[in-house]
Structures are given as C-alpha cells and as structure tokens.
N, C-alpha and C positions, 0 to 999 in steps of 0.2 A: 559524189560517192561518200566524202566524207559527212556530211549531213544527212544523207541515207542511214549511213553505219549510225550518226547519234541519236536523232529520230525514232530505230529500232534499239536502241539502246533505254530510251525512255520509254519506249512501250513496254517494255521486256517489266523497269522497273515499276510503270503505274500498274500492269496486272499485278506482279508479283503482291505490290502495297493492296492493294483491292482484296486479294484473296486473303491478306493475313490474319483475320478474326475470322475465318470461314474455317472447323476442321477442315483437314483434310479425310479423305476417306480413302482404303486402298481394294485397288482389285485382287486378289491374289489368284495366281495360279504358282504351280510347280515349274520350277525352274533349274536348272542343274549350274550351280556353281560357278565351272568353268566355262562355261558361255557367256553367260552373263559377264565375266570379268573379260574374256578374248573379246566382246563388243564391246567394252569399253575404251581397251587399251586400243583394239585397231583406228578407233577416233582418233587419236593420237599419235598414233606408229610417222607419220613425217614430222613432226615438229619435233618429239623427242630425237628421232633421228639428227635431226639440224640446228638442235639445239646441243647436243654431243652428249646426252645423257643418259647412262648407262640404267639399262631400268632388268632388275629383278621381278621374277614373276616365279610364284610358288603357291597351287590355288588347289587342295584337296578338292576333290571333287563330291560331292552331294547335292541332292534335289532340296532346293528349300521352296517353301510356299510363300513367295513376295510379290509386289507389285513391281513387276519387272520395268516399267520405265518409269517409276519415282525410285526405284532405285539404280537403275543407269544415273539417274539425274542426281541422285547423293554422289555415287562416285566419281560421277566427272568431274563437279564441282571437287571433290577430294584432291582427285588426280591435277587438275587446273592450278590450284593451288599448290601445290606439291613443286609443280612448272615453273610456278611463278616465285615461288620463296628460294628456288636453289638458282635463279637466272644470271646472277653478280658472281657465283662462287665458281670458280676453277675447275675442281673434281664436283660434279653432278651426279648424284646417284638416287634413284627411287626405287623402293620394293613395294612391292604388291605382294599380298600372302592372305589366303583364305584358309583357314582349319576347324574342327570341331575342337571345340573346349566343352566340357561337359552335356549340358543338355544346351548348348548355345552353337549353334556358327558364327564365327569372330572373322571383319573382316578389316585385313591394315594397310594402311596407305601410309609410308612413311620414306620424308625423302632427309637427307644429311644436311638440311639447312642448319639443325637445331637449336633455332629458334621460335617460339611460340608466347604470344601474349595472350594466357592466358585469361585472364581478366576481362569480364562481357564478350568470351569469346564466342558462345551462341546468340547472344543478345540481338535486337532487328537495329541496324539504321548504325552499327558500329561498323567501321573498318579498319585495317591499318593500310589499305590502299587508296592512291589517290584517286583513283576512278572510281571506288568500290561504292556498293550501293548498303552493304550489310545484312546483306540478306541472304546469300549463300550458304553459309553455319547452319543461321538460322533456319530456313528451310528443310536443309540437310537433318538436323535435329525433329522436327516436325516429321518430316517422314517416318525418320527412322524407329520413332516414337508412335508413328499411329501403326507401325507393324511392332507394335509392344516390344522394340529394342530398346536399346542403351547406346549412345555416342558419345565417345571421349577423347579428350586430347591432353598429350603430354610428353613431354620430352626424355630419354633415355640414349644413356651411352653418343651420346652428339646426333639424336636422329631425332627429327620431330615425327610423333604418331598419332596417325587417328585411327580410333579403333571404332567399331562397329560390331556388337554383339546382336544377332538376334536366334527369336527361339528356335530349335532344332526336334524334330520329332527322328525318331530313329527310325520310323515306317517308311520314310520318306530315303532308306538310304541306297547309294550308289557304290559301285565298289570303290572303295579309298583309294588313292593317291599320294605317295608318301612327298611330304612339303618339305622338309629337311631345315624347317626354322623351328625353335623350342625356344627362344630367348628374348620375344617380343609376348 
C-alpha cells in the first residue's frame, strides 16, 4: 500500500512537471459561488472535524464564469495548505470568505498559522515541505491567471491569507448574501 500511495505520488508529480510549459486553457461556465466553495469544504468536512479545527465559512453568493474544476483544484490545494500550516498549533482556525469587491470576486483562505514565506512563494520546484513537490502555488497561480485573476499571499493581524481576485460581471448576478467580514 505504501508503495501504491508513492508510485501515485510520482505520477501525480511527473504529469504535473510535463504540463508545465503547456498553457493552460479554461473551460468556463457559470458557476454560483456558494457551491463551488460547499464542494470544496465537504472534501474536507472529517479531517477538519478530527483535526479539531474550527473552520469559518462566509461565501456571498454570485454566479461567476470559471472553470469549475481547475478551480476546485486552486482551492483545495488553498484549503490543504491551510490544514497543514495550523497542524502543530493548539487553537486551529480557518476562514473561508467569498465577496464582491468592486468589479472583482475576491476569494480568502486564511488559517491563524501566520506564517508565510513569502519569497519564490509561486515559484515551481520550491517548498517548505518535506514531501512537497512545489508545485501547488505554482499551479494554483497558473490557473488563476489564465481566468485573468490575480493570487496573493500575506500575512495580517496573526492570519496567513491567500486571496484570490477574479473578474466579476454584474450580469452574472445572484441575490447577495451578507458575509459579515469587511477586515480581510
């Protein structure tokens, strides 16, 4: 089994490596927000459970036009991360928060590790983990980037954030949801 799990581990990373000088392209369709974010987090829902970690979720609700599973695959990697950075700490806590910011939908992942090594934090082939392949950011960047967003990372009031801007049509809208975060 264990040789199974490494095997598929190396596969995982020789495609990733294969695809990295190939854009990516995205499909888009419309997508409403809070779905998209409720399929994320239910991947999730036992490990954070048994991991003891209190997870906020705050998702305005709007249709945006994305490639709905390269971007599941931005946020998992977000959220994974998120799992993995607060794993040693005592109090455990992550938010999740989706909002309209101007002509953008902004989406945050941030958990109370706060810490962030900034430096070649998108870069391919860096990690600060022992298993890491460095290519998760990186990807995650690449997606985000061929749906003409913006990904950033940084740290605020003891929380590490990744934010996620992309662009927002107002044709596309649903009735609001009031999020009750203004300070990220």
């Amino acid at each position: 089994d264990k040789l199974k799990e490494e095997i598929d581990k190396l596969g995982k990373y020789v495609e990733e490596t294969a695809n990295l000088r190939k854009p990516i392209t995205v499909s888009k369709k419309d997508v409403k927000t809070k779905e998209l974010i409720d399929d994320v987090i239910s991947k999730f829902g036992e490990l954070i459970k048994s991991k003891g970690i209190k997870l906020e979720l705050f998702v305005e609700n709007k249709v945006l036009s994305i490639d709905y599973e390269k971007m599941v695959s931005v946020l998992i990697d977000l959220l994974k991360n998120s799992i993995e950075a607060i794993e040693n700490k005592e109090d455990r806590r992550i938010k999740v928060l989706g909002r309209k910011e101007e002509n953008f939908y902004s989406f945050f992942v941030m958990d109370n590790g706060g810490n962030l090594a900034t430096k070649s934090l998108f870069k391919p082939f860096r990690s600060t983990k022992e298993k890491g392949f460095g290519l998760g950011l990186y990807n995650a960047k690449r997606i985000v980037e061929a749906h003409g967003g913006k990904i950033e990372a940084y740290t605020k009031e003891g929380w590490t954030v990744f934010k996620i801007s992309l662009t927002f049509s107002e044709s596309a809208v649903l009735k609001v949801t009031s999020s009750g975060f203004n300070e990220f």
